[in-house]
N, C-alpha and C positions, 0 to 999 in steps of 0.2 A: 504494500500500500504506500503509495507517493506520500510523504509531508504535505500537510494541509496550514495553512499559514493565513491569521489574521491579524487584523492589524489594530492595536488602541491609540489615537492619538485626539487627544482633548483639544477643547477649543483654547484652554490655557496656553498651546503651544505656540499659537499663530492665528493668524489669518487662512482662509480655507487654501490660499493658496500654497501657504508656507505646510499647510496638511497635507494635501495632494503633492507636491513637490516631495516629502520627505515620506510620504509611501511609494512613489515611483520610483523613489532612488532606493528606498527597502527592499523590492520588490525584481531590482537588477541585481542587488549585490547575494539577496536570497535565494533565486534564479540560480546561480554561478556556485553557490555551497555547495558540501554535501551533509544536508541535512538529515538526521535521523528520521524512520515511519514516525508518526503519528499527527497529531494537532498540537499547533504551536500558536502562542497567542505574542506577540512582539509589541511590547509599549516603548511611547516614545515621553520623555519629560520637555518638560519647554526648554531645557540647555539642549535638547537635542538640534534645533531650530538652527540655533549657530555653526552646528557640526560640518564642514567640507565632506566632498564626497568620500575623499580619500581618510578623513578619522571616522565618518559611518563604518565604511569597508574594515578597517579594524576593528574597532570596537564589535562587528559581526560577528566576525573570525575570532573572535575570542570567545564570545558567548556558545560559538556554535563547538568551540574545542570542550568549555564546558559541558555542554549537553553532551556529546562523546564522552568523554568521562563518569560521568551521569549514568551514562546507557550502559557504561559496561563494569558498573558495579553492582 
């Protein structure tokens, strides 16, 4: 079963467009993972708003190393 991924991101964080903008960049760099099966719920805080594309892409790649880790304990 593929990873299923949604997305939390408050109005707190921005303007709808700084919302949309920072799920389509969740959503290339999520794409590109390799994600563990199941349902993934990914929130975003409003310091995320400021994040370049290139510290999104890390801060992904960490969390997703976490979940591996996770998964195989």
């Amino acid at each position: 079963m593929p990873p299923r991924v949604a997305f939390a991101i408050g109005r707190a964080v921005g303007s709808s467009v700084v919302r949309n903008r920072l799920r389509r960049q969740l959503r290339v760099i999520l794409a590109a993972a390799d994600l563990p099966p199941g349902s993934l719920l990914v929130g975003v805080r409003p310091a995320g708003a400021g994040r370049s594309f290139h510290e999104l892409t890390s801060d992904v790649e960490a969390l997703v190393r976490q979940l591996a880790k996770a998964a195989e304990s």
